[in-house]
Structure formats: structure tokens, C-alpha cells
N, C-alpha and C positions, 0 to 999 in steps of 0.2 A: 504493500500500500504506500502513496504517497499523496503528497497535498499540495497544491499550488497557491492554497492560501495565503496572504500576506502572515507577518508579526508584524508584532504593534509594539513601538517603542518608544516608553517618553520620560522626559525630564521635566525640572523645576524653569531649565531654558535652553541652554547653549551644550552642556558639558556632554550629555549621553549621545551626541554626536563621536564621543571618544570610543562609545559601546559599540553605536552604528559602524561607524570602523574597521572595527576588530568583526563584526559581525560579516561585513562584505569582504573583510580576507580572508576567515574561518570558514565562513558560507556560502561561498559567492552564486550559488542558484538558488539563496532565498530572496524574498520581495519583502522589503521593509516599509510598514507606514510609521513616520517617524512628529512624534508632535513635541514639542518643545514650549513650557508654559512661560517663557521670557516676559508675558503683562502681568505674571505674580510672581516671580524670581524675587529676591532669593526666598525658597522654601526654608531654608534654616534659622530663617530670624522669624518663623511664625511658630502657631502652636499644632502640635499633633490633632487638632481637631479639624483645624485649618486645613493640615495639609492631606488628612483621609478625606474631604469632602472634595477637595480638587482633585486629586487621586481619582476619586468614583467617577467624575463628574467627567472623564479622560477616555478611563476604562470602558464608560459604559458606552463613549464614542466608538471607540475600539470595536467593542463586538456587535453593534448595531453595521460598522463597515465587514465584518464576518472575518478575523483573524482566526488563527490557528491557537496560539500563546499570544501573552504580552510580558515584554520585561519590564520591570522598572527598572531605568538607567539611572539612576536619582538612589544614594544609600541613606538618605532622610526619607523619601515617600516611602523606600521599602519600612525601614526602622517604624515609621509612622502608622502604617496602613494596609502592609503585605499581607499579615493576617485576617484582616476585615475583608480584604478583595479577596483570599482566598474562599473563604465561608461563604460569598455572594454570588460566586460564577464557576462556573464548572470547565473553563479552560484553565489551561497553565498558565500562571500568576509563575515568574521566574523575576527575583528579589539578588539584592546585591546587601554584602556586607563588608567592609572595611576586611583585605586579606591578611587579617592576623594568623592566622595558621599557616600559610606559605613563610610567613616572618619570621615566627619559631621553628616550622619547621628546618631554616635555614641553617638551625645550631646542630642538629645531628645529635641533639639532646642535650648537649651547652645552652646554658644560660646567655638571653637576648636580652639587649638592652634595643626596645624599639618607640621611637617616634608614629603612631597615629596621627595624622593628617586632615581634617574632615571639617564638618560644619559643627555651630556648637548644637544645632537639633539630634544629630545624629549619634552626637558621644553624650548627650544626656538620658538618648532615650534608653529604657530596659533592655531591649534588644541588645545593645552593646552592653552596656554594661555586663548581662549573662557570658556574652561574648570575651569578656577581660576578666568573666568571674575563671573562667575554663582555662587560661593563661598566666595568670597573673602572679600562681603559686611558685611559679618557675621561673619567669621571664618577669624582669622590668618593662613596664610598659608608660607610655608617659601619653596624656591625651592633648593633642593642643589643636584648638580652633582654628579657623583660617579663613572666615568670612568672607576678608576684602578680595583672596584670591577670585571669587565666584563673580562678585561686583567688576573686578579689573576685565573676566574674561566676556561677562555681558555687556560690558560698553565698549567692547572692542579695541581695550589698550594692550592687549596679550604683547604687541612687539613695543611697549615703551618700557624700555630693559629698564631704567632708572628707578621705575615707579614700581615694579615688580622687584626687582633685588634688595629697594628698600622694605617692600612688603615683609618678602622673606626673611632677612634679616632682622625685623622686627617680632618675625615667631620663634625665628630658632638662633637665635644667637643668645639667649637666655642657656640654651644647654651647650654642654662638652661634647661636641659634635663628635671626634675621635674616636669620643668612646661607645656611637651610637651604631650597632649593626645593620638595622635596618631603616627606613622612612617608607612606612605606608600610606597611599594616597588612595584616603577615604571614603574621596567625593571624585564624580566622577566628570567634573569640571578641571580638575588637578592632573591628569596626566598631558595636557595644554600645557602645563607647567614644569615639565619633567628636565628640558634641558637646564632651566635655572636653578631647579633643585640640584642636580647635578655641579653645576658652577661653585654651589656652596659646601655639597658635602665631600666628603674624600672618600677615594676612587674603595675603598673598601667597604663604602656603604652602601645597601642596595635599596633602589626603590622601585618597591611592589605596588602594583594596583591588581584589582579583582576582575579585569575588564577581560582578560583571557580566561579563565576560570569560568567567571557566567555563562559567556558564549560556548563554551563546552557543555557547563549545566545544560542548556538549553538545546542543545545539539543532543546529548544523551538521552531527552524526556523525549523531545520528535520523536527520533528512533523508536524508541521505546514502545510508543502510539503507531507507530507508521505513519506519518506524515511530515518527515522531509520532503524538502523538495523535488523534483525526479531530476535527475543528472541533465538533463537538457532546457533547463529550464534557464532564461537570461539572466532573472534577479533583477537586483537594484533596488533603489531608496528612494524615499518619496519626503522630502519634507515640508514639513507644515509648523507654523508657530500661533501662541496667542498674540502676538505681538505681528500686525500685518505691514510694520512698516520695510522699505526696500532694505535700510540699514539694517535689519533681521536678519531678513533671508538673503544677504551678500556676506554676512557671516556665517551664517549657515553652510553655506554653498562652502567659504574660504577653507574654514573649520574640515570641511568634509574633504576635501582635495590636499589640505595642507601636506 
């Protein structure tokens, strides 16, 4: 069996285009509808109730256009509301978590000192936290917010190195970088950000996102169902935003070609 059905893939605005991504080099004869909520960005500075109601309000676009699955590219809407969308709809709801287990897994059973990366909705909510309860015994873990990066990557200053090095620098220069193993990037607006994270940490630190990881999750459950796509199939991406203005969707477009 297979499915020519699209997936449905959305964010808070700009960043799950880093999902879309990985999705068209993992998958490239799936058909992605991709929605980007950029007229209520940033999702991390609201409240979990907030962000399950735009969540639904997405989703339910989603299956009304007849997808297969839908991901959440957004690790606050998953944190938020993964659970609730699960219980309400009977396709695959496929959720993203901050890759702390790729992190530790990196010690071979050595003690990690890792950096978390993310928004502050996503490291206060339960979900993570059970997350850092499962690690925490072993591994130093340390949670820092990162806000401004979601704000710098929605108004399209991604190449003003000045304004982003300072950002950076303003999270992590607080810690002994040296002695940091890993930097996880929590949100999935942040792997935009990866060569500057690099610029500042040393060559012996890694930084993980989860963005390969889902895409396999998701790739595993098709299977599973019988409805990948059939090998002949073109694929491609389709984006869409709450925000209908051209400065949207020419970042959108850049984002996705970068």
C-alpha cells in the first residue's frame, strides 16, 4: 500500500521550514502542505492554552485538506498540545522534543555537560521537564532560553552577523563553554542559526537538533501504515503563512532554498 496524500507541517512561523528541509532530502516523493503561523509568532512568549487553541485551529485545516500525518515543527506547540491533538484525531500527530538523548547519548555512558537551547514555553513546560527528569541523574544539563533568536529569524535579520553574535553571546557567555559537550537546539527556528553557534563554541562541541530524528519518526509510522509515498511520485512543498504579506513568503521561499 501507499498514499499520495500530502503531510501537513506547521510552525509558530519561519523555523519548521528547517523540518520541511530535512523532510525533502529524507523524502523527497512526499508532498508537503506547509503552514507557518508568523501573524502569532513567537508561540513561546504565550500561554499553553494559547498555543493548543492555534495548534487545533491549524490541524483541523490540515485534515479538512485530507493529509496522511501532520508534524509539529514547533517543540512549544508539541510541549503545548501534542497530547490534546492526539486524543482528537485519529491520524499521526508526529511531535518534536529538544534531542537530549542523542546528547547523552554522545558520552558512551560518560557524564555530559549539555547546553539546551529552546524557547522559554518549551523548557517550562512538563513535557521537558519529565524529559530532564530521565537525564538529569547522570548528565548536567543546563536550560537557557533564547527568544530573541526566533524574533531575529522572523524579521529576517538571520545575515546581520553583528546583531546575532551579540544575541549569542548574551546566552552563552554566562557559561565555561570548554567545558560544554554538547549544545542542543531546541527550537526548530535555531538550526538557521547553526553556523554562528559554531563560530562561538569549540570544535569539540556538538550541536544536535531533532530535525533528523522526527523525519525518520515519521518515515517509520508511514511505513508502518502503508502509506509512503510510491517511488514515482514528484513530491514537493507547498507553503503557506498567517502572515500574507510578500516579505513572508520571500523568506519563506529564501529559508527553503538557503
Amino acid at each position: 500500500m501507499v498514499s499520495r496524500a500530502a503531510i501537513g507541517v506547521f510552525d509558530s512561523g519561519l523555523g519548521g521550514i528547517s523540518v520541511v528541509r530535512q523532510l525533502r532530502h529524507d523524502l523527497p516523493n512526499e508532498r508537503v502542505l506547509y503552514f507557518g503561523d508568523s501573524a502569532n509568532a513567537p508561540y513561546g512568549r504565550k500561554t499553553p492554552e494559547q498555543v493548543r487553541e492555534l495548534s487545533f485551529g491549524i490541524v483541523e485545516h490540515f485534515v479538512h485538506q485530507g493529509v496522511k500525518a501532520v508534524v509539529i515543527a514547533c517543540n512549544t506547540a508539541t510541549s503545548a498540545a501534542v497530547d490534546a491533538l492526539r486524543e482528537a484525531y485519529d491520524i499521526p500527530i508526529i511531535g518534536m522534543e529538544p534531542a537530549l538523548k542523542p546528547a547523552c547519548d554522545r558520552g558512551h555512558g560518560a557524564a555530559q555537560r549539555i547546553i539546551v537551547a529552546a524557547t522559554p514555553l518549551t523548557l517550562h513546560e512538563p513535557k521537558f521537564k519529565r524529559l530532564m527528569t530521565r537525564f538529569s541523574d547522570q548528565h548536567t544539563i543546563f536550560s537557557q532560553p533564547c527568544p530573541d533568536l526566533v524574533e531575529i529569524l522572523e524579521h529576517g535579520q538571520l545575515a546581520d552577523r553583528d546583531r546575532v553574535l551579540r544575541t549569542l553571546h548574551g546566552y552563552l557567555d554566562r557559561y565555561d563553554l570548554d567545558a560544554i559537550d554538547s549544545v542542543v537546539l531546541g527550537c526548530t527556528h535555531f538550526p538557521f542559526f547553526r553556523s554562528y553557534f559554531r563560530e562561538l563554541l569549540p570544535e569539540t562541541t556538538a550541536i544536535i537538533d531533532g530535525n533528523a530524528g522526527t523525519v525518520h519518526h515519521l518515515q517509520v509510522v508511514l511505513e508502518s501504515l502503508g502509506k509512503l509515498a510510491p517511488e514515482d511520485a514528484a513530491g514537493g512543498a507547498e507553503l503557506r503563512n498567517s502572515d500574507p504579506s510578500e516579505r513572508v513568503a520571500a523568506l519563506e521561499r529564501s529559508l527553503l532554498e538557503r
